[in-house]
C-alpha positions in Angstrom: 249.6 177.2 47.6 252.9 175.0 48.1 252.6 171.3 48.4 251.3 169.9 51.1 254.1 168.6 53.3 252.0 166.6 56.0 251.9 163.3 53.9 254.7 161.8 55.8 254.5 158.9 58.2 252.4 159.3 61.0 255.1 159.0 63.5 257.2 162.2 61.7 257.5 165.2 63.3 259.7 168.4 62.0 258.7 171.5 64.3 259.8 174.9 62.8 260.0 177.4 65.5 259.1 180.8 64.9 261.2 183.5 66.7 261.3 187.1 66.6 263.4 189.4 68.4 261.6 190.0 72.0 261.2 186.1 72.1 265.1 185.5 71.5 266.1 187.7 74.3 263.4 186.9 76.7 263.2 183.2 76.1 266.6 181.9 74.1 267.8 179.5 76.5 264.6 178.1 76.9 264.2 177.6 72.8 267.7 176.5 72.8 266.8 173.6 75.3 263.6 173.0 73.2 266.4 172.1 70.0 268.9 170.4 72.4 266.2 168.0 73.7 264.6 167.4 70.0 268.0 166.8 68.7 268.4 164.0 70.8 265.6 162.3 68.5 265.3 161.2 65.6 263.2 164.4 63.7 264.5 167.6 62.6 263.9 170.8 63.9 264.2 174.1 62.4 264.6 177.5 63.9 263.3 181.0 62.0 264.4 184.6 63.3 265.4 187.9 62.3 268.9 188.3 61.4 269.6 190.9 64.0 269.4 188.4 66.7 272.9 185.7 67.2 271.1 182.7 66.8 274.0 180.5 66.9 273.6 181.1 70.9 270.8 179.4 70.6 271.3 177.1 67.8 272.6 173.4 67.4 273.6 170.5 65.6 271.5 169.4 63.2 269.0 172.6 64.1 268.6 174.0 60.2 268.2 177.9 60.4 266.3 180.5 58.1 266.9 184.1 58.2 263.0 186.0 58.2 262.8 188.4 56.9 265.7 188.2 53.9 264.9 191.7 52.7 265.0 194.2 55.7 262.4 197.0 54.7 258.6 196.9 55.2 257.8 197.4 51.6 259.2 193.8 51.6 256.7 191.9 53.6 255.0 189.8 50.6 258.4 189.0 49.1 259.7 188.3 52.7 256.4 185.8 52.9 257.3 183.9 49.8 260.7 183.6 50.2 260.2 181.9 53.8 257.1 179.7 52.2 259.7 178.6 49.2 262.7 177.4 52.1 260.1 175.9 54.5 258.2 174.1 51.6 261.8 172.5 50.8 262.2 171.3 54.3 258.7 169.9 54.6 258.0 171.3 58.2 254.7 168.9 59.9 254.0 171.4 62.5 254.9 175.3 63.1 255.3 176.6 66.8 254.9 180.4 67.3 254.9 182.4 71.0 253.5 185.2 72.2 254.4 187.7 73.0 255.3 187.8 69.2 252.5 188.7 67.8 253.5 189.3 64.3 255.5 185.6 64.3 251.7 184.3 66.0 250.4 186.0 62.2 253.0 184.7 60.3 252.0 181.1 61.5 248.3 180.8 60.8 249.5 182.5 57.3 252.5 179.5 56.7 250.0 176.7 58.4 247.4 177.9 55.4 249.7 177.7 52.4 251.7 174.6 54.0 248.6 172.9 54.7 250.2 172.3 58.4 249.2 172.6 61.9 250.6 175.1 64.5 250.6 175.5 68.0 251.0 178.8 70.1 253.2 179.1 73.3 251.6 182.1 75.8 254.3 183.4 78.0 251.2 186.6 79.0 248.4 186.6 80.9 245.2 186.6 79.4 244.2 190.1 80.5 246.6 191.7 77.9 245.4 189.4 75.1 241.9 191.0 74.9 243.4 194.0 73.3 244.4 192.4 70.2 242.7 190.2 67.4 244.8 187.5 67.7 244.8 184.5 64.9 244.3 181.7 68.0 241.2 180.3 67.0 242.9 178.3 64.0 245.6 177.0 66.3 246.0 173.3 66.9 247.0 173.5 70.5 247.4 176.7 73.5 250.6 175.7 75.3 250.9 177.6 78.8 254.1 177.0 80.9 252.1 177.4 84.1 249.3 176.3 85.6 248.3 180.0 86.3 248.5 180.7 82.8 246.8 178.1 82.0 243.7 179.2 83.8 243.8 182.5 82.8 243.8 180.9 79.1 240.3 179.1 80.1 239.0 182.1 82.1 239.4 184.3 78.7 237.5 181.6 76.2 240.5 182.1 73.4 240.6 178.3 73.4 238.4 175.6 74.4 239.5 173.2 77.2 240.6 170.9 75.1 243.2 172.2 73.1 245.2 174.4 75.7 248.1 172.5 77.2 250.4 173.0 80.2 253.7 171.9 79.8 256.4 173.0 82.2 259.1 175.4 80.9 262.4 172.9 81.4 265.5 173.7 82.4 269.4 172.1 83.3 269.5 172.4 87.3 273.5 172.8 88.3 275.0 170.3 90.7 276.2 172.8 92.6 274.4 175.2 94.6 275.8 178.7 93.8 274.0 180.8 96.8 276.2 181.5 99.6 278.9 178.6 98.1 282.0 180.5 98.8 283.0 181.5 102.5 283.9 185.3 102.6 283.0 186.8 99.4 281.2 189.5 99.7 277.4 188.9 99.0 276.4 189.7 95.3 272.7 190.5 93.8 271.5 190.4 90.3 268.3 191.8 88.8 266.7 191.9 85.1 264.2 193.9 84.6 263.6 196.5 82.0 265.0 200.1 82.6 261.6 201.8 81.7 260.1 203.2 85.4 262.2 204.4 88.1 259.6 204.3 90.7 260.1 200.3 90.5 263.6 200.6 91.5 263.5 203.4 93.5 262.2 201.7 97.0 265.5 199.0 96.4 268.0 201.6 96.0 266.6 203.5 99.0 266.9 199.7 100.9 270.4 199.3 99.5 271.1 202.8 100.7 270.3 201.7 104.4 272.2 198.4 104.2 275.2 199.8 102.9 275.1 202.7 105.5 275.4 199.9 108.5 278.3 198.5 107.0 276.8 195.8 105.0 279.0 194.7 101.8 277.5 193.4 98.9 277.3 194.2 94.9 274.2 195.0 93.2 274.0 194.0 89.7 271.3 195.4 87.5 271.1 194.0 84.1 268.7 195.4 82.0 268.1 198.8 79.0 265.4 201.1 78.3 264.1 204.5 77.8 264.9 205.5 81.6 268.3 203.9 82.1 269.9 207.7 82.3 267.5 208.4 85.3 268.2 205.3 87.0 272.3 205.6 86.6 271.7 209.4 87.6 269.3 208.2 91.2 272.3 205.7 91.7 275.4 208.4 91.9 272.9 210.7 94.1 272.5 207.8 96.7 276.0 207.3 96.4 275.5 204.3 95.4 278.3 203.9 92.6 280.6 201.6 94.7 277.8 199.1 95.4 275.4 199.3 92.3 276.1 198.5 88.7 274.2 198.6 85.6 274.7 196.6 82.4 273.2 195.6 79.3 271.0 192.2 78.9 273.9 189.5 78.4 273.4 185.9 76.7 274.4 183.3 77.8 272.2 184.6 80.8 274.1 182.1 83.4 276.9 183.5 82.8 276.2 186.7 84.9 274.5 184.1 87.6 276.7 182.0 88.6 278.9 185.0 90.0 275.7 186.0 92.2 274.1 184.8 95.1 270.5 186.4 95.4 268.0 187.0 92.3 265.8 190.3 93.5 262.0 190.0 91.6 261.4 193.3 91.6 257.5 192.9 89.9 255.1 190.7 88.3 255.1 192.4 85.4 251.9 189.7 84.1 254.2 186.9 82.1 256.2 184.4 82.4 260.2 185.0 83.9 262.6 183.0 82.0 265.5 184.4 83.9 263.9 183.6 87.0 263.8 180.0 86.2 267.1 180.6 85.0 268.4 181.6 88.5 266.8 178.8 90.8 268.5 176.5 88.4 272.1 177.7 88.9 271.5 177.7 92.3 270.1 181.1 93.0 268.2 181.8 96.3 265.2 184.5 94.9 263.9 187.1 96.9 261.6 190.0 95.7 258.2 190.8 95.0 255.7 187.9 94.7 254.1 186.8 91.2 251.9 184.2 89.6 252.4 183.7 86.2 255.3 181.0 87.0 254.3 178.9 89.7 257.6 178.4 91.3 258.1 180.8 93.9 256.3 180.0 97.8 256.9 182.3 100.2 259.6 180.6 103.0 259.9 177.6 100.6 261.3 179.0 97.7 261.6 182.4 98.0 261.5 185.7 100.4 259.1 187.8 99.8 258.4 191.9 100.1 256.3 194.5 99.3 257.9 196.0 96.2 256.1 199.2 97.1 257.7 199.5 100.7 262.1 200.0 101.1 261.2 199.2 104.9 259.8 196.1 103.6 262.6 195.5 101.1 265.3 196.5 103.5 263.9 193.9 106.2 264.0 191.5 103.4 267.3 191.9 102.3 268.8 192.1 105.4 267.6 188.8 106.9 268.8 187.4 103.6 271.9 188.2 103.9 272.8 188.1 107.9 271.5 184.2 107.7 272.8 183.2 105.1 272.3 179.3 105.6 268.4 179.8 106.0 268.4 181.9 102.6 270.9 179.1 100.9 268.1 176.6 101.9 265.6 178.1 100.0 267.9 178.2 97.1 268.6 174.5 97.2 264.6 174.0 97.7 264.1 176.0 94.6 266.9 173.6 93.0 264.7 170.5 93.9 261.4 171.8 92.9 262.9 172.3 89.4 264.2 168.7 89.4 260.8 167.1 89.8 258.7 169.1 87.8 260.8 171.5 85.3 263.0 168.8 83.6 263.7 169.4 80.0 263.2 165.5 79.1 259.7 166.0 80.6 259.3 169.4 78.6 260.6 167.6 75.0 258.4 164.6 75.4 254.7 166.8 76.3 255.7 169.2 73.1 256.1 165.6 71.8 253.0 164.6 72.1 251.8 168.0 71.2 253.2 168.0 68.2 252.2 164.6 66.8 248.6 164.5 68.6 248.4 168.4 66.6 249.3 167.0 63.5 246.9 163.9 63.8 243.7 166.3 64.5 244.5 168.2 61.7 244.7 165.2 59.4 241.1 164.0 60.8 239.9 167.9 60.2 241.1 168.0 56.7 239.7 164.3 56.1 236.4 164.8 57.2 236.6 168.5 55.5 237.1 166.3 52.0 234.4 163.5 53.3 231.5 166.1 53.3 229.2 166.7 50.4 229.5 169.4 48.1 226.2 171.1 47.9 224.7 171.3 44.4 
């Protein structure tokens, strides 16, 4: 076992975030945000992903980095394990923060915690109905974070963690000044969507509504950002609606605002059961959102900050779409109400000082736990 790196001062805390691929592109801004706020403190932070991922877009000053695995083949995975414990052991980590989805990264934690003799804590961006499928190392975790109250309950509902260890903490983000929605007078209106090109029933009541809104004479750009197996299908549906003037696909992009600040509208197709980074990504550039609803975030309300549909229904969608975009002052308002609702309760100062708090109240259980562990008799 390496040495024990949790006999530093009380007050210390050096988080090491463990990030594997699906994380980085789901949730690298966030992360990024997570470092930017911690290195405006006094304790160092450390980042650990695969090397297939840019994680200088994520990355920053004073952020140390550590390439897992070092060997790329599967035979590897031991040698991969050490080599991480020897480079973490050197920067004396106090606490290790996994998320899942990331289940192998959630495995790799309970595994470093063990041989560091360190806490960690797990972040859940699912709902709990597809955790049951999977023995997941949990129960050994110091803390449950959930970035909604929704998923928070869900976290309860399922018993993977008592009460007392699951905590909510609000996923933060940099709200814009400026209100993109509608800002410029004339431009023709322009819609984004992320989503995962993997059914074509889920987009195929939006390009039918697209289909009637262009027909009328409506002008406007649908952007589609997103790969998967059924991208072909969707590209070949588009060109038989005739679509190709007014719908475009491309592949995810990072720095994610930089495809939404061009846009006006953020279409939620689904609730596809976990939390939308991109979505918060959108209210906060100023975004007005209009789709399907969904619980796993807690930010969208029907007329507040969003307009909803029945994804299942292009009459519904259509209706939607087109009240969006003939009043456009009513839909800019529920952009800028989605702006303030981020202010109060989505800040990343609020966000660093919770994981904070997490962190160092984390690290102080599991000081009593191994105390108390060394305290009690040794049977005879």
């Amino acid at each position: 076992m390496a040495q024990p790196t949790n006999g530093n001062s009380d007050n210390l805390v050096r988080p090491v975030f463990l990030v594997d691929r699906g994380t980085y592109q789901g949730y690298s801004s966030y992360i990024r945000r997570i470092l930017v706020g911690l290195s405006g403190t006094a304790h160092a932070s450390a980042l650990v992903c695969p090397g297939c991922v840019r994680a200088e877009s994520i990355l920053c000053p004073a952020v140390e980095s550590f390439e897992h695995p070092a060997l790329r083949l599967p035979i590897f995975r031991q040698q991969n394990r050490r080599i991480l414990l020897d480079r973490l052991s050197r920067f004396k980590p106090t606490v290790l923060h996994a998320f899942y989805p990331g289940l192998g990264h959630v495995s790799l934690a309970k595994w470093l915690s063990k041989m560091l003799d360190i806490p960690y804590v797990v972040t859940f961006h699912r709902h709990a109905a597809k955790w049951q499928k999977f023995k997941m190392p949990i129960h050994n975790a110091a803390a449950i974070i959930a970035p909604s109250e929704s998923i928070a309950e869900q976290i309860g509902q399922s018993r993977l963690a008592p009460a007392e260890r699951i905590e909510r903490i609000h996923v933060g983000s940099f709200v814009e000044d400026d209100c993109r929605c509608f800002s410029e007078e004339g431009r023709i209106a322009s819609l984004v969507v992320a989503h995962p090109l993997d059914d074509i029933g889920v987009f195929e009541p939006l390009l039918k509504a697209i289909r009637h809104l262009t027909m009328e004479g409506t002008e406007l750009l649908l952007v589609i950002m997103g790969k998967g197996r059924k991208e072909k299908h969707i590209r070949r549906r588009i060109r038989e609606l005739g679509l190709t003037a007014s719908v475009t696909v491309i592949p995810p992009m990072q720095p994610m605002r930089s495809i939404l600040s061009g846009a006006d509208i953020y279409l939620n197709l689904e609730d596809r059961g976990l939390y939308d980074a991109q979505l918060t990504e959108a209210m906060a550039v100023g975004l007005a959102v209009a789709g399907s609803p969904e619980k796993n975030t807690g930010l969208l309300t029907d007329g507040e900050t969003a307009a909803f549909w029945n994804p299942t229904d292009e009459q519904s969608i259509y209706g939607c779409l087109k009240k969006c975009l003939g009043q456009r002052a009513e839909t800019r308002q529920l952009a800028l109400n989605a702006q303030a609702h981020l202010r109060r309760h989505n800040s990343v100062s609020l966000m660093v000082e919770k994981l904070m708090q997490t962190y160092t109240h984390a690290q102080q259980k599991y000081k009593e736990k191994a105390q108390k562990a060394e305290d009690q008799p040794v049977a005879v």
